[in-house]
C-alpha positions in Angstrom: -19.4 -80.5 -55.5 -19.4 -82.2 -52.5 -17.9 -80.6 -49.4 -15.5 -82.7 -47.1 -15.5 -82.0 -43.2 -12.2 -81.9 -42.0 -11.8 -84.3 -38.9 -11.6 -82.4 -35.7 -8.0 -82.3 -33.9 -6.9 -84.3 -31.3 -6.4 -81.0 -29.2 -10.4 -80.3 -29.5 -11.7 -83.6 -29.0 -9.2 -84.2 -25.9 -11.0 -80.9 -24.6 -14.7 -81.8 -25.8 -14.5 -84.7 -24.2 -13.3 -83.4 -20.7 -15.7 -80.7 -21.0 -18.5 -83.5 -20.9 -16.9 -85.5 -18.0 -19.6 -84.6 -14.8 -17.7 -81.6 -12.0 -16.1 -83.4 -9.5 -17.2 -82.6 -5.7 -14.6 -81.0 -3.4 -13.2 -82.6 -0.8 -14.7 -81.3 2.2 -18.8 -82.0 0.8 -19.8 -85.2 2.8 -21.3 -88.2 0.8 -25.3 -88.7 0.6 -27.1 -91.7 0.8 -30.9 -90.9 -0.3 -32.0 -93.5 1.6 -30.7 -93.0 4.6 -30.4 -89.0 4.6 -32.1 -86.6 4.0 -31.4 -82.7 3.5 -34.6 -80.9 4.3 -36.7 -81.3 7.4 -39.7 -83.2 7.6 -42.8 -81.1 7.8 -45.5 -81.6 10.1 -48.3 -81.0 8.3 -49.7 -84.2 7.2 -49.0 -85.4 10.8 -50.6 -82.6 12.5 -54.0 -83.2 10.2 -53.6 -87.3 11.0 -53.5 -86.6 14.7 -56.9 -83.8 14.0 -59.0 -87.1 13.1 -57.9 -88.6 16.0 -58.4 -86.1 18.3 -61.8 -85.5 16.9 -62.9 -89.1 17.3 -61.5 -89.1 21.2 -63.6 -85.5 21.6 -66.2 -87.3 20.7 -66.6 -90.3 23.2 -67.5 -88.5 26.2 -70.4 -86.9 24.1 -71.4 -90.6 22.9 -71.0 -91.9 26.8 -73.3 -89.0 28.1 -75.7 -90.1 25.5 -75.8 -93.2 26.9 -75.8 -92.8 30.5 -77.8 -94.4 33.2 -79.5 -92.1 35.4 -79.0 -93.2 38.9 -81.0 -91.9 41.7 -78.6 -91.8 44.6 -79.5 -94.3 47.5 -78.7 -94.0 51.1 -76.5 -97.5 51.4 -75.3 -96.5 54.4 -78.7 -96.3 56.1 -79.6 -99.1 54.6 -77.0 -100.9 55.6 -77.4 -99.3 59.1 -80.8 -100.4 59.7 -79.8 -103.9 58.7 -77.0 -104.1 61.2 -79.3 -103.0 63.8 -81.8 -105.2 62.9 -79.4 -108.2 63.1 -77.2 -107.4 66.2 -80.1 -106.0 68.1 -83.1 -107.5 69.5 -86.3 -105.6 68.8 -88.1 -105.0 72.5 -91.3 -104.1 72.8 -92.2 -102.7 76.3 -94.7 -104.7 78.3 -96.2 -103.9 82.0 -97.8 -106.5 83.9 -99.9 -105.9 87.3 -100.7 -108.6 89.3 -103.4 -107.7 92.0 -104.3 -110.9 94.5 -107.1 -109.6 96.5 -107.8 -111.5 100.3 -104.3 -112.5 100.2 -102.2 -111.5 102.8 -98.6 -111.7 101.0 -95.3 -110.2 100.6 -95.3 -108.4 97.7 -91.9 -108.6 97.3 -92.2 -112.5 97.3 -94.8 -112.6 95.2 -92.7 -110.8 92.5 -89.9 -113.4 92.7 -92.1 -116.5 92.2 -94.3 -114.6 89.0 -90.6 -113.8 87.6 -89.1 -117.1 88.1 -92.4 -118.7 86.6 -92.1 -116.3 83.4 -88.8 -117.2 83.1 -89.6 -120.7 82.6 -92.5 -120.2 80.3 -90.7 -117.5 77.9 -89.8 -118.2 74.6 -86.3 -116.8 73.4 -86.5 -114.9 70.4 -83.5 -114.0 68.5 -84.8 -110.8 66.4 -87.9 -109.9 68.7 -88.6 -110.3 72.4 -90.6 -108.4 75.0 -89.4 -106.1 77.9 -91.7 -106.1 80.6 -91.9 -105.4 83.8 -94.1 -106.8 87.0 -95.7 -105.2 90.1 -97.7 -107.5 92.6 -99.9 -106.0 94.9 -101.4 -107.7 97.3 -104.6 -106.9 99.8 -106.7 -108.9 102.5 -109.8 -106.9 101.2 -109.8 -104.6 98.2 -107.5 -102.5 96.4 -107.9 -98.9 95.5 -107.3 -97.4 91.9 -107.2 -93.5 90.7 -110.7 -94.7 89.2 -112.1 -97.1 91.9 -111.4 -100.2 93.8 -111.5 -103.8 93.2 -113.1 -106.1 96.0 -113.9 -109.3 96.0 -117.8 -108.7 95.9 -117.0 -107.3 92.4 -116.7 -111.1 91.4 -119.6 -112.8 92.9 -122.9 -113.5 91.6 -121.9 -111.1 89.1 -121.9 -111.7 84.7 -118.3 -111.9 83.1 -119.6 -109.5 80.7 -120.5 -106.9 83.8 -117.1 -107.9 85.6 -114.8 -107.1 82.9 -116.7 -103.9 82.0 -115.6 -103.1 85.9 -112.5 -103.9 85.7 -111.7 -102.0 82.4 -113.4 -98.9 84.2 -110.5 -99.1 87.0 -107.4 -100.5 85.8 -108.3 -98.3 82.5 -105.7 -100.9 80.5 -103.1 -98.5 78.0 -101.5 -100.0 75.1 -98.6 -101.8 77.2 -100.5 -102.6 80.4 -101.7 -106.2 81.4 -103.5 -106.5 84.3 -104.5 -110.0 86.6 -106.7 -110.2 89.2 -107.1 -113.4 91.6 -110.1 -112.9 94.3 -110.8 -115.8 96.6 -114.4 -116.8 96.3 -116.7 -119.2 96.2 -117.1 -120.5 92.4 -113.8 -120.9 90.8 -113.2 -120.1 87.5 -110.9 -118.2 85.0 -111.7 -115.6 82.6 -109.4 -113.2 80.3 -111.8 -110.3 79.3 -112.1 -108.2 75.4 -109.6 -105.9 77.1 -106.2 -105.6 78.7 -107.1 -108.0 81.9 -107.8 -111.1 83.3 -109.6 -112.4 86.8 -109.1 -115.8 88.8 -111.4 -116.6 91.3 -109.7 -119.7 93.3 -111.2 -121.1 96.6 -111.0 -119.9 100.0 -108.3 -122.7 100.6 -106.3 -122.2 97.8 -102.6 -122.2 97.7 -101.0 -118.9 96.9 -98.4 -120.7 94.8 -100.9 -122.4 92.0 -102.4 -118.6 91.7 -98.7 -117.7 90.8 -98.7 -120.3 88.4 -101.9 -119.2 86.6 -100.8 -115.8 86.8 -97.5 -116.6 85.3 -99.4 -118.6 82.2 -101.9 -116.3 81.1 -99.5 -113.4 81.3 -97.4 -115.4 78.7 -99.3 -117.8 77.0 -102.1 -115.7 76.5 -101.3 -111.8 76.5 -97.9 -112.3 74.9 -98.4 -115.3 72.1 -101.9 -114.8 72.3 -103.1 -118.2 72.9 -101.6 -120.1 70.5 -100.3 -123.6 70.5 -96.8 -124.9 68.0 -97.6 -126.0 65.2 -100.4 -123.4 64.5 -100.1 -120.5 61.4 -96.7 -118.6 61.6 -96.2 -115.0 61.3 -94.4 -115.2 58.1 -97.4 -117.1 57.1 -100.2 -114.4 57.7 -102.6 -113.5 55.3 -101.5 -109.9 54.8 -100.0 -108.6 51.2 -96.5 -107.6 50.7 -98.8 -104.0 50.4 -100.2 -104.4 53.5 -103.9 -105.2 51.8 -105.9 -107.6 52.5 -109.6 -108.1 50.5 -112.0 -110.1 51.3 -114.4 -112.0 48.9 -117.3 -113.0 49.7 -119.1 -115.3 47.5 -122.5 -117.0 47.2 -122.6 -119.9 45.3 -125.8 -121.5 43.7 -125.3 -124.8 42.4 -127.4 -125.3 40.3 -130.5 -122.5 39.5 -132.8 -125.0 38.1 -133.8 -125.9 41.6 -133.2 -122.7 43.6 -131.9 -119.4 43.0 -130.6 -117.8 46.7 -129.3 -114.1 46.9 -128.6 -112.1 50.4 -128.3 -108.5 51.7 -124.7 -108.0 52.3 -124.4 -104.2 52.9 -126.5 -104.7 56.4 -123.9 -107.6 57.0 -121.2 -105.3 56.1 -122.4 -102.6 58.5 -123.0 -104.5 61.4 -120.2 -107.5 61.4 -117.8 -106.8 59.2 -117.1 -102.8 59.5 -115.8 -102.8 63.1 -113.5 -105.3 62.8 -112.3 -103.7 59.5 -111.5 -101.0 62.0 -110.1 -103.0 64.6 -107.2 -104.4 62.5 -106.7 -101.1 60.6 -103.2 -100.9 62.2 -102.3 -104.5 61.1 -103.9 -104.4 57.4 -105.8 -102.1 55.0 -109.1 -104.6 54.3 -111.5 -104.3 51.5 -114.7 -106.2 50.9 -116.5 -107.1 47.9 -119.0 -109.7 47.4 -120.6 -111.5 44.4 -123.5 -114.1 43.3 -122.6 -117.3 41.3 -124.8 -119.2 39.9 -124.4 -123.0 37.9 -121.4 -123.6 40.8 -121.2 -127.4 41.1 -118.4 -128.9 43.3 -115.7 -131.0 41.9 -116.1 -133.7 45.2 -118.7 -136.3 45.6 -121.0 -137.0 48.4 -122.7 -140.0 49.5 -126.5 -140.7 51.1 -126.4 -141.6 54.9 -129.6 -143.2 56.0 -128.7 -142.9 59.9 -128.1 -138.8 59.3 -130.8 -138.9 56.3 -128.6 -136.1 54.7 -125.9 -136.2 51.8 -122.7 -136.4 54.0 -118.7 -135.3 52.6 -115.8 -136.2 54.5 -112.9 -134.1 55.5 -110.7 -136.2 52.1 -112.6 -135.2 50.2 -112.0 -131.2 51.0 -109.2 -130.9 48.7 -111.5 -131.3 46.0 -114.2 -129.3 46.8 -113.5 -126.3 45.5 -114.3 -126.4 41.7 -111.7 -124.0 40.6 -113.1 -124.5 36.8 -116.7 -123.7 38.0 -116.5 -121.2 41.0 -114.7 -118.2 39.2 -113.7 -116.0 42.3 -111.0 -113.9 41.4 -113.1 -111.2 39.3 -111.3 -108.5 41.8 -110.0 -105.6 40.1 -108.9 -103.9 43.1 -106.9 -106.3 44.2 -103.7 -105.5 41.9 -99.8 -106.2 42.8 -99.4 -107.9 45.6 -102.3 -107.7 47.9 -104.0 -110.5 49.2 -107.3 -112.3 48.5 -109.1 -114.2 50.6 -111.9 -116.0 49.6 -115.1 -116.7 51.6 -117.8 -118.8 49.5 -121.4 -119.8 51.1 -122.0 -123.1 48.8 -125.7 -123.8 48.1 -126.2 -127.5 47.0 -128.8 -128.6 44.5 -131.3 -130.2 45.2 -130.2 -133.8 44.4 -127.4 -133.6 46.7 -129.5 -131.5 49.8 -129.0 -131.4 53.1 -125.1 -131.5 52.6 -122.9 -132.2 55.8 -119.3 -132.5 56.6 -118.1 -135.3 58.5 -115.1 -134.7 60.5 -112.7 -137.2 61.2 -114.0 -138.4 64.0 -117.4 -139.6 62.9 -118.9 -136.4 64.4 -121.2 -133.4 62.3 -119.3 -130.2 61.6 -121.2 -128.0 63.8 -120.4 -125.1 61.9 -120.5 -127.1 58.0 -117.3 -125.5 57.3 -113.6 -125.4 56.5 -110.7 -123.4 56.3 -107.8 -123.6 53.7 -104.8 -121.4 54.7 -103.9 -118.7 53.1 -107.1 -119.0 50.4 -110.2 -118.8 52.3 -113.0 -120.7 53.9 -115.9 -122.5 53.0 -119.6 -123.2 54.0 -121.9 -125.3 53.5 -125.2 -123.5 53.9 -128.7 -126.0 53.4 -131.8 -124.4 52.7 -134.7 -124.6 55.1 -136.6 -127.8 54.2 -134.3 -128.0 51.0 -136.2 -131.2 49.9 -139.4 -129.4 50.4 -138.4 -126.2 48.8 -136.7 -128.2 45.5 -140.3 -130.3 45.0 -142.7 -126.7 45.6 -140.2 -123.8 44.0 -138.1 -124.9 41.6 -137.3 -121.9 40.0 -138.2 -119.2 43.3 -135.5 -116.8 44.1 -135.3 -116.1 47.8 -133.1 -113.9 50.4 -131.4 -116.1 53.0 -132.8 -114.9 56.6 -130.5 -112.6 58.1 -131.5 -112.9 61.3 -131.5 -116.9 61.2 -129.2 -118.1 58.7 -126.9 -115.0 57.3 -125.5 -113.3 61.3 -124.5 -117.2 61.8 -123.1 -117.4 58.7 -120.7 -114.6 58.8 -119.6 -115.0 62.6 -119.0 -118.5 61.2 -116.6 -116.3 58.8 -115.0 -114.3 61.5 -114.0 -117.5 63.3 -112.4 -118.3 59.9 -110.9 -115.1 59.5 -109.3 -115.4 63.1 -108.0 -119.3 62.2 -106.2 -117.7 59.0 -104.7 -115.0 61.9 -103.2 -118.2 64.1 -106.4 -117.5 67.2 -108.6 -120.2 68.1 -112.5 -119.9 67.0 -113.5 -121.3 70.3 -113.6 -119.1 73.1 -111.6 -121.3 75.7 -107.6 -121.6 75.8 -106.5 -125.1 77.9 -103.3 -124.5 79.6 -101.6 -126.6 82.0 -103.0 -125.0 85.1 -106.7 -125.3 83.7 -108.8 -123.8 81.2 -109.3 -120.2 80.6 -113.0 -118.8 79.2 -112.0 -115.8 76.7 -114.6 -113.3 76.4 -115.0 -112.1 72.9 -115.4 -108.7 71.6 -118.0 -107.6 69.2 -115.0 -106.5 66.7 -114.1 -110.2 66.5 -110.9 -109.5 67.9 -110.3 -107.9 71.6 -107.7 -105.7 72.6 -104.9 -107.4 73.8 -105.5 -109.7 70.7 -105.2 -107.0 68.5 -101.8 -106.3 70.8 -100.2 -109.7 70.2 -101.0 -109.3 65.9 -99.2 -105.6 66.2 -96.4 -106.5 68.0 -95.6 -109.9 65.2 -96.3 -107.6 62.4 -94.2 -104.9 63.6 -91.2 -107.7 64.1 -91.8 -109.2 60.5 -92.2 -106.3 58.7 -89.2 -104.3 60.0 -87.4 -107.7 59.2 -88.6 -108.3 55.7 -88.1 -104.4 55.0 -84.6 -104.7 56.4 -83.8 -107.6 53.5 -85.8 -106.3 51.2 -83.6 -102.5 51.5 -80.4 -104.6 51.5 -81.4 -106.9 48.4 -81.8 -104.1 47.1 -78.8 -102.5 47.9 -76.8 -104.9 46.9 -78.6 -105.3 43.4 -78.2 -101.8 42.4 -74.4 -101.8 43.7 -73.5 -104.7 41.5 -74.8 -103.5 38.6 -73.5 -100.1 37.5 -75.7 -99.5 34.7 -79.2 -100.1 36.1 -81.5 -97.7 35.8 -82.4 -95.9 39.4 -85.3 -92.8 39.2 -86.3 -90.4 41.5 -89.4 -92.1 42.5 -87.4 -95.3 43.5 -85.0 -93.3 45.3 -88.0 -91.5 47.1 -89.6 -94.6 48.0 -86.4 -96.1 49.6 -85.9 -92.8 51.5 -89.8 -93.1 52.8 -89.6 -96.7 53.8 -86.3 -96.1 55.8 -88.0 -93.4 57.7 -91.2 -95.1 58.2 -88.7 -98.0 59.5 -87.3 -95.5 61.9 -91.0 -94.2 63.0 -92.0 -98.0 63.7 -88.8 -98.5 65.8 -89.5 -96.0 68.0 -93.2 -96.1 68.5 -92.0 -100.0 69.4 -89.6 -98.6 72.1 -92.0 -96.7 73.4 -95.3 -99.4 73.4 -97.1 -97.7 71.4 -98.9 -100.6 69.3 -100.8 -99.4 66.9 -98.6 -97.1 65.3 -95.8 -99.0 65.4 -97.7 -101.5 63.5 -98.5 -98.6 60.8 -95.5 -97.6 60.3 -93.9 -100.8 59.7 -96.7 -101.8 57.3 -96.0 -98.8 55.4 -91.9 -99.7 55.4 -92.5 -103.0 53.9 -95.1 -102.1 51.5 -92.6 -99.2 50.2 -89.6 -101.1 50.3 -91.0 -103.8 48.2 -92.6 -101.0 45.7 -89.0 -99.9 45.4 -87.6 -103.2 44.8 -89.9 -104.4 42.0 -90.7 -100.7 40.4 -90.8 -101.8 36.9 -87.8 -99.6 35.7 -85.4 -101.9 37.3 -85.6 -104.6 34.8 -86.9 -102.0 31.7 -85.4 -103.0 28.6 -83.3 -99.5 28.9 -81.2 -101.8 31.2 -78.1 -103.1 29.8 -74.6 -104.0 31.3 -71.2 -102.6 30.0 -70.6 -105.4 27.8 -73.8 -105.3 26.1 -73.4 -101.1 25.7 -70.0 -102.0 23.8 -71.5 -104.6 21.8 -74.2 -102.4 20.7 -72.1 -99.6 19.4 -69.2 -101.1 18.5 -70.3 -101.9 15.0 -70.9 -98.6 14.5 -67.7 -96.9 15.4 -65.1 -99.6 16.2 -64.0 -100.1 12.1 -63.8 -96.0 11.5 -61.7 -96.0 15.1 -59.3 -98.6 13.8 -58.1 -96.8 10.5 -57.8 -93.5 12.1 -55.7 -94.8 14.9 -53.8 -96.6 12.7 -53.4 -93.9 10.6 -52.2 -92.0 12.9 -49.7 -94.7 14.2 -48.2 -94.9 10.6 -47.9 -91.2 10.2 -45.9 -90.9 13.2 -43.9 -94.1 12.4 -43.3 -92.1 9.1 -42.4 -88.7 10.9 -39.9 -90.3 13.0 -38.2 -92.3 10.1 -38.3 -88.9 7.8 -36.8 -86.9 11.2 -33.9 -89.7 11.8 -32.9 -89.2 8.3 -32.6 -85.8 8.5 -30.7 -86.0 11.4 -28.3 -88.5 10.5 -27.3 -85.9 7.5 -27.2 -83.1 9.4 -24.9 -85.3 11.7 -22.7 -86.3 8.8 -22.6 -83.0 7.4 -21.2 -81.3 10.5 -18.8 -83.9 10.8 -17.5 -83.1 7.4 -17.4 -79.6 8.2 
């Protein structure tokens, strides 16, 4: 039988269901928000492991920027910029002593100082960056002077060569580096010579005013043993055929035209011995030449030439000079020694063919070229050489190959080439200088060039090269300054270093007049200087700005950068939420308490 549960008593479900009512709280425990509060402390763990990363990445950027660092050679800017400065605020003054002996004049010397002075005054140039310092001491006697190593008289200058008076004179006034000396002797035949050496003689009339000597005096001190000679308008310093290197080669070149008719070859190493090696020595302080030489053959010239019945000769005309020079044909730079920045100049003997033989030029004028050549500045020269009998020759030996007469044809040729060589330097070829007091006969000197020549070219390359190493220290100054990252080696650094104190060497053996060195030196500042500048590390593709570093590598570590950063910006967001929480329960729970 079925049971029946008795329903449970009011009493016991009244007490069941209080029993499953939740405890209430006491009083005194504050209420908790779980959103705003909470009870435990945040930890740091997870923050301390986020800021780990990031400390790890920022350890590891000076490692990255030492693997890409510049090395930099350290330059002395300061000297730099001290040469510079002295350069441009000081004049450079080269030390020049002048004697003026007037023998059978019976003068104050004192007098005769002040009217030389005030006559150089009036014929000196003003330079701005380089200018001369010289001093003058007139002597003068009714019948000779006396020197430590003789005595001049005026029986020294009569009936007597110019060759065997300046020979005498250089034996007594003995003529240093810095000393000019001018003689003026009263005699019989009048004329005016300036010897190979350091001095020059005047021989004026027995009647002649003491005042137009002064004059004289006065010009060939300035015009000739200061400029040298030269007129305005002829080749500037800046403009001298000398290499940023301080090189210079020289190319000689025969050219046969054509082969079929003759075929002409020379001895150059006798040529080289006797002309061309002493004045390679002469201007070693100025330039370090080299020669070469070479044979062409099938040379044609790009210019036409014309039949003149009068000269019976093929004649070309100074127009047509331009286009002489076949620069398809006549391949003259096969050098190999002349690398960076030396310079070439080119000397070319033409040989026309037979069909266009004897070939003359025709100056302006309607005169013959006496010497049947040409100069082009800063190239070369040119000359025109015509066989013996070249008609003769083309008819009988066609195909003969013959040596071109040294003695005849090949000593003319090549003092033909000096006078070129001393055009391309600014002298004259001729041996006269016309002043305004007269002419002057200039001995010349078996070197090509004579001493006080060789003077006046040391003194303008000392000036230009201790200017152009001054700017080209400075540009290069300025260049490495600007640009932080550029790569600077030892070697450039080394070369700067030299070139400053080969700078320094020049300006002191300048002070002191001592040419030739001074000349060396500053040839050897220039040519290191602009080694330095244009050393081909500078502009190596290892060079790169700031900008283009950061462009390079930012791909690589900019993204992985930004998440840890953030990262660790969220995390500490996070802490400082998790730690105001905790705080504002621990503040609510005191306040309960």
């Amino acid at each position: 039988m079925a049971e029946i549960s008795e329903a449970p008593d009011s009493d016991s479900s009244k007490l069941l269901g209080s029993d499953s009512k939740a405890p209430q709280r006491p009083d005194s425990e504050p209420e908790f928000d779980p959103k705003l509060m909470r009870k435990t402390k945040p930890g740091l763990k997870r923050l301390f492991l986020t800021f780990s990363v990031l400390f790890s990445f920022l350890l590891g950027f000076p490692f990255l920027w030492k693997s890409v660092e510049i090395y930099r050679s350290p330059l002395p800017f300061r000297e730099i910029d001290s040469l510079s400065t002295q350069l441009r605020s000081d004049t450079l003054l080269f030390p020049l002593h002048f004697h003026a002996l007037f023998v059978g004049f019976d003068s104050d010397p004192d007098r005769l100082r002040w009217s030389i002075l005030s006559e150089i005054t009036k014929l000196t140039s003003q330079n701005p960056k380089c200018s001369d310092n010289y001093t003058l001491r007139p002597t003068s006697s009714p019948h000779s002077s006396s020197y430590q190593c003789g005595s001049v008289t005026g029986d020294d200058f009569v009936q007597n060569d110019d060759v065997v008076v300046d020979e005498r004179l250089a034996s007594v006034f003995g003529g240093k580096n810095n000393e000019y000396s001018m003689a003026v002797v009263k005699g019989v035949s009048e004329r005016a010579v300036v010897g190979k050496y350091r001095h020059a003689w005047m021989v004026v009339g027995d009647g002649s005013d003491v005042e137009m000597a002064v004059v004289k005096v006065a010009e060939v001190l300035i015009k000739v043993f200061i400029n040298g000679g030269r007129e305005e308008g002829l080749i500037r310093n800046e403009f001298m055929p000398v290499g940023a290197d301080g090189k210079i080669v020289l190319s000689f070149n025969l050219l046969n035209a054509d082969p079929h008719d003759w075929v002409y070859d020379w001895d150059f190493e006798k040529i080289d011995d006797t002309l061309l090696t002493p004045m390679i020595e002469a201007l070693g302080p100025v330039a370090n030449i080299s020669v070469e030489s070479q044979v062409l053959y099938h040379t044609p010239k790009a210019s036409f030439s014309y039949w003149n019945q009068k000269l019976e000769s093929y004649v070309f005309s100074t127009k047509d000079l331009p286009f002489l020079v076949n620069s398809n044909e006549w391949h003259l730079d096969t050098s190999i020694a002349a690398g960076g920045r030396s310079k070439i100049l080119q000397f070319a003997v033409y040989v026309p063919s037979a069909k266009e033989c004897p070939l003359l030029l025709q100056l302006p004028n309607g005169e013959i070229s006496k010497t049947n050549g040409f100069i082009s500045p800063m190239w070369g020269g040119v000359i025109v050489w015509n066989p013996q009998g070249c008609l003769k020759d083309s008819e009988f030996k066609p195909s003969a190959k013959n040596i071109i007469p040294i003695q005849q044809d090949l000593e003319n040729m090549f003092e033909v080439f000096i006078g070129q060589f001393r055009q391309l330097f600014g002298f004259k070829s001729l041996n006269v200088y016309t002043g305004a007091s007269g002419d002057w006969n200039l001995l010349p000197s078996e070197r090509g060039f004579t001493e006080w020549e060789l003077d006046v070219l040391s003194r303008q390359h000392t000036c230009f090269n201790l200017l152009s190493c001054a700017t080209t220290l400075g540009s290069l100054s300025r260049l490495v300054q600007s640009l932080p990252r550029m790569i600077i080696k030892d070697e450039i650094g080394k070369q700067v270093k030299l070139s400053l104190e080969a700078a320094k060497l020049a300006l002191s053996n300048a002070s002191s007049g001592v040419y030739e060195f001074s000349a060396a030196s500053s040839s050897q500042a220039r040519s290191l200087a602009e080694d330095a500048f244009f050393h081909p590390s500078i502009m190596s593709v290892s060079y790169y700005s700031f900008e283009h570093c950061f462009a390079v590598y930012s791909p690589f570590f900019l993204p992985v950068s930004m998440h840890v950063v953030l990262a660790a910006l969220r995390e500490l967001r996070r802490y400082k939420q998790e730690k105001a929480k905790y705080l504002a329960w621990k503040a609510k729970a005191n306040t309960a308490t």
